[in-house]
C-alpha positions in Angstrom: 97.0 108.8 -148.1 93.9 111.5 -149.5 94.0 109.3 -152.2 92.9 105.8 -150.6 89.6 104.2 -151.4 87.7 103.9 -148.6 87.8 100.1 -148.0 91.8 100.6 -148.4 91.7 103.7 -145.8 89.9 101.7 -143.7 92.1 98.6 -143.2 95.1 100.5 -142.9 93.4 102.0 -139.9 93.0 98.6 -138.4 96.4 97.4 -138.9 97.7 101.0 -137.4 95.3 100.7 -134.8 96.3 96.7 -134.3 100.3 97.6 -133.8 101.1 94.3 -134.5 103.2 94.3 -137.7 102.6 91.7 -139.9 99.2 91.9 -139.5 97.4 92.9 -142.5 95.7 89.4 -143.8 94.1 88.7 -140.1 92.9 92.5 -140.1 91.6 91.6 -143.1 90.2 89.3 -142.0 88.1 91.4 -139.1 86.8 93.6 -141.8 83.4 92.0 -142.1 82.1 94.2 -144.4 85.2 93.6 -147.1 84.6 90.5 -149.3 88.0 88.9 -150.3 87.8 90.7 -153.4 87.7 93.9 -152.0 90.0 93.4 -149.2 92.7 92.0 -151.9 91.8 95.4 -154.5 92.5 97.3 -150.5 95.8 95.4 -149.9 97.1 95.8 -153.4 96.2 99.8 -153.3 97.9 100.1 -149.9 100.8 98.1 -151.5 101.3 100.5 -155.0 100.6 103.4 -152.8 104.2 102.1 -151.0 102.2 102.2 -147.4 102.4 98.7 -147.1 105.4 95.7 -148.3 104.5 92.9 -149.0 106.5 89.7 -148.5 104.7 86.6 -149.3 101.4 86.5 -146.9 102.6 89.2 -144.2 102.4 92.9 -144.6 104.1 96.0 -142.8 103.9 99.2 -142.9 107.0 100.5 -145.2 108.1 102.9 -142.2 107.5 102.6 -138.8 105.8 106.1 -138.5 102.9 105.7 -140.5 101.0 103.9 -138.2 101.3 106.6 -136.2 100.4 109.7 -139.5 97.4 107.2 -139.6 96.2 107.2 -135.9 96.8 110.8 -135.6 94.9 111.4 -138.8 91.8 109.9 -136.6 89.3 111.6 -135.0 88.1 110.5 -131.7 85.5 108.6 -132.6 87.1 106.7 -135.2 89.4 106.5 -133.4 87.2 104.3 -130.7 85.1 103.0 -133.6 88.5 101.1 -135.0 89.9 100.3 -131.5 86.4 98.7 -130.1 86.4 96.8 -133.4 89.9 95.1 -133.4 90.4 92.1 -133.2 86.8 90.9 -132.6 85.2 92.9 -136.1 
């Protein structure tokens, strides 16, 4: 996950933090500051990096526990940062 761009780092955050599976396009979607072609070069990194599956317009997380790898990984205040922001961003 060192490996992520930011933009992809940061909406995997979101869907972790949104623990609703399924959710990546509306996340997406609540990223304000990720055109569409940045949130689709962020969906399509989290895909080849095998964090997320795709399956026609939903996404998941490949294994149930790393939405939990990525919410530990937060600090506290991202943590609150990510949380305040969903699903209003």
């Amino acid at each position: 996950m060192q490996a992520l761009t930011a933009d992809a780092r940061a909406l995997a955050e979101l869907i972790a933090v949104s623990e609703q599976p399924g959710l990546a396009g509306a996340a997406g979607a609540a990223v304000p500051e990720l055109d569409r072609a940045r949130l689709f070069a962020a969906l399509q990194q989290l895909v080849t990096s095998r964090l997320l599956l795709s399956a026609a317009d939903h996404y998941a997380f490949y294994q149930r526990g790393v939405a939990q790898v990525l919410r530990d990984a937060m600090s506290a205040q991202r943590w609150r940062e990510v949380h305040a922001c969903w699903p209003t961003c």
